[in-house]
N, C-alpha and C positions, 0 to 999 in steps of 0.2 A: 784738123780741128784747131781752131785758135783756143792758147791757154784763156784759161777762166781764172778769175779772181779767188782766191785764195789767199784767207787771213790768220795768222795765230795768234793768239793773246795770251801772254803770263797773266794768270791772274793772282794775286795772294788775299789772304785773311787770317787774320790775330785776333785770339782773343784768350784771355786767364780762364783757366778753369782749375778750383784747387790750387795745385800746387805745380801742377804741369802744364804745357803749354799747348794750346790746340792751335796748328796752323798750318795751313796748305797754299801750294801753288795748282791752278788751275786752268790746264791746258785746253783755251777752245778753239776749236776750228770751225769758221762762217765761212759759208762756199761760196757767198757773193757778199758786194759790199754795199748793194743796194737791193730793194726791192720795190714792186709798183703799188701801188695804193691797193689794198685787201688781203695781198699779199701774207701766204704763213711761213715765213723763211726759217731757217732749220740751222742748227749748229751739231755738232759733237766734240765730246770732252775726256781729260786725261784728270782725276784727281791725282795728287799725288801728297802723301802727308810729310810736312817736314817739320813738326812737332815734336813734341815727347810725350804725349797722350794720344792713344787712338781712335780714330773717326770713324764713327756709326753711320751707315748707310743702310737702305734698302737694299735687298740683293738682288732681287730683278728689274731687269731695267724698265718696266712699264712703273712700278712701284717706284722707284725715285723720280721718275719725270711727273709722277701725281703729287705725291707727296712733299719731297723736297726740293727740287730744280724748279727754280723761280727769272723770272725774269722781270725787273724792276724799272720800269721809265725813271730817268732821273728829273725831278729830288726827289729821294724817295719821301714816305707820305706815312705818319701813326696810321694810318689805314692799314698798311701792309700786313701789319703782324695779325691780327684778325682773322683776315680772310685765310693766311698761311696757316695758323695754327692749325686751323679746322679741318685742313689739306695733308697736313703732317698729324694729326690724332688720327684721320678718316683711316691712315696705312695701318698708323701702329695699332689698331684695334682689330683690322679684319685677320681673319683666323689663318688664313694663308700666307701673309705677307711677314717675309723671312727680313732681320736683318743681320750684318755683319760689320766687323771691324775690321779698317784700313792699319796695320800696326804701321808704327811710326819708318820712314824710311820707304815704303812701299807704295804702287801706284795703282790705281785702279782707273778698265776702260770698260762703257759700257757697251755691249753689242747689239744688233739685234733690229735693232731702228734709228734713226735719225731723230732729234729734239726739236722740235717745233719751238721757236721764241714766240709765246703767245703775243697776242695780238697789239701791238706797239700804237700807240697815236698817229697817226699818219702823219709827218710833215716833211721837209727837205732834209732836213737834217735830225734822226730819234738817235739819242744817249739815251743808253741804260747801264744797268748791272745784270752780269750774272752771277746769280747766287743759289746757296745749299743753305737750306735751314735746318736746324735742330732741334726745333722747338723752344717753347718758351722765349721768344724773342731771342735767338741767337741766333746769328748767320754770321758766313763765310762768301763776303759784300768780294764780286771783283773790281779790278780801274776801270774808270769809263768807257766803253764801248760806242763806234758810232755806226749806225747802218744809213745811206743816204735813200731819201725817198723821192721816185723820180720817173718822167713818163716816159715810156719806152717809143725806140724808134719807130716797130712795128710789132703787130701783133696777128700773126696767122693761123684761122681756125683751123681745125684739122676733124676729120670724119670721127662722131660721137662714139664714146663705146660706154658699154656699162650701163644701160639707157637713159639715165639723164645728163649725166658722168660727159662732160668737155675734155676734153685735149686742147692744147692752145701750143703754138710756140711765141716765146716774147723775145725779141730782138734790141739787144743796147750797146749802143759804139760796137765794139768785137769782141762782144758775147752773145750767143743763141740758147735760148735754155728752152725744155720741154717743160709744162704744164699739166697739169688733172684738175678737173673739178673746179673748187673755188681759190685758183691761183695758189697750188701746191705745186714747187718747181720741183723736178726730179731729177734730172741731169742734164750738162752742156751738151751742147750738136752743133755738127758740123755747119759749117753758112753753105757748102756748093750741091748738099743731096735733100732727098725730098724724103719725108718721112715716112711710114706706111704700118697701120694699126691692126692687129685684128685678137680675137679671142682669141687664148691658149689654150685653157683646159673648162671653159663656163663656170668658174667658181674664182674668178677676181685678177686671177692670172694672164696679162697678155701680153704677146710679143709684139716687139716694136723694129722697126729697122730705120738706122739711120744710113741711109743710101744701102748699103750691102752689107752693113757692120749691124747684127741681131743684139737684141737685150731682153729676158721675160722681168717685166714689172708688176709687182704686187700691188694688187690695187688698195687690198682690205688690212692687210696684217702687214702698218709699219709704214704702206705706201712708199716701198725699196724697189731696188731695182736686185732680183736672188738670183741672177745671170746675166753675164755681161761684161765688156772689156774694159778697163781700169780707165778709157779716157771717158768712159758714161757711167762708172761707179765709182766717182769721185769721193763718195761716203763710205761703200763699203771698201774700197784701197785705202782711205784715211784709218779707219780704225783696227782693218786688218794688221796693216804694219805698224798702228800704234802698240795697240793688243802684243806682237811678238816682242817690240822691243820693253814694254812695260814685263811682261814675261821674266826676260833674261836681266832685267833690271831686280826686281823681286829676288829673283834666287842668289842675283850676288849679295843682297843685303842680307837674305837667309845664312848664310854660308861668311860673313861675315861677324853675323851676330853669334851665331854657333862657332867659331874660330874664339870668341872673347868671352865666351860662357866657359868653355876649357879652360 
């Protein structure tokens, strides 16, 4: 399989609150650096607080990707705050939706799914931000980010599943990526095998084979791939080994803070 594009961005944000400092670096990872026009390209992320006051999150990850995780065409626009607030009150009101606090030093990953970068303007070249809001007009704005928008070399349908539900693969210079539905890419493939689809269990789950190499893709919850070898679960290898090292990262700071509380 030819390597796939794979990017990371430092992100940070400042801002006074009180008397402490609220500021984070924000680790994301875009599995490609383009996408084709309709395109819903996806990222995942590493908060990490390196303030001295602690960040308020959603705890589960459907709830911050509603609520708080934004994504911003650049310049941003007075518009923004509006439409976000309404998105971050919708959480904090519903009865369910838990939050909690990043303490200072410590990083948080979220599992579970992939983050869709909502739907960007189409043109050659889209800047934005990623960003976390807090409400009331406060965010934590990332550096400019650039995704290229661009028409692929080929594009090969593949036998329908899900009954309306497309399969596609999209071909660019030397990357092959798999497809669902309305151009949600799901992971890279190889250029020399032919793909082969079929139902898993009739309730969203199917297997997929990239020449003789199996993967079961979730169709409905997450649109992941819950099985499958690390060069087609480029998302969940990313935040597995994010996840461990964020882990052992946390407990030294535990164990450090507890070492100066003595």
């Amino acid at each position: 399989m030819k390597r796939q594009s794979i990017l990371t961005a430092i992100l940070a944000g400042v801002a006074p609150l009180l008397f402490a400092e609220t500021n984070a670096l924000i680790e994301v990872k875009l599995f490609k650096d383009w996408m084709i026009k309709g395109e819903h390209s996806f990222c995942n992320l590493a908060i990490k607080n390196t303030g001295t006051d602690s960040i308020r999150l959603a705890k589960a990850t459907f709830d911050f990707y509603t609520g708080q995780l934004h994504v911003r065409p650049l310049p941003h626009t007075s518009r923004d705050t509006t439409f976000h607030e309404q998105e971050y009150q919708m959480i904090s009101v519903v009865e369910n939706c838990e939050f909690f606090n990043i303490p200072p030093g410590e990083t948080q990953v979220y599992e579970g799914r992939k983050f869709y970068l909502r739907p960007l303007p189409f043109s050659e070249k889209m800047e934005f931000t990623v960003s976390v809001y807090f409400g009331k007009d406060f965010w934590l704005d990332s550096e400019p980010l650039t995704i290229n928008g661009i028409v692929p070399d080929s594009v090969e349908q593949l036998t329908p599943v899900g009954g309306n539900r497309k399969m596609e693969t999209v071909t660019y210079k030397n990357e092959r990526w798999l497809y669902y539905g309305d151009y949600y890419p799901i992971c890279p493939l190889s250029f020399k095998d032919k793909i082969r689809i079929e139902p898993h269990d009739g309730k969203g789950l199917f297997k997929i084979w990239d020449g003789d190499k199996p993967m079961i893709f979730d169709m409905y919850y997450g649109g992941i791939i819950v099985e499958g070898s690390d060069e087609h679960d480029v998302f969940g290898k990313w935040t597995r080994e994010r996840k461990q090292r964020a882990e052992a990262d946390n407990a030294e700071v535990r164990r450090k803070k507890a070492e100066e509380a003595q």
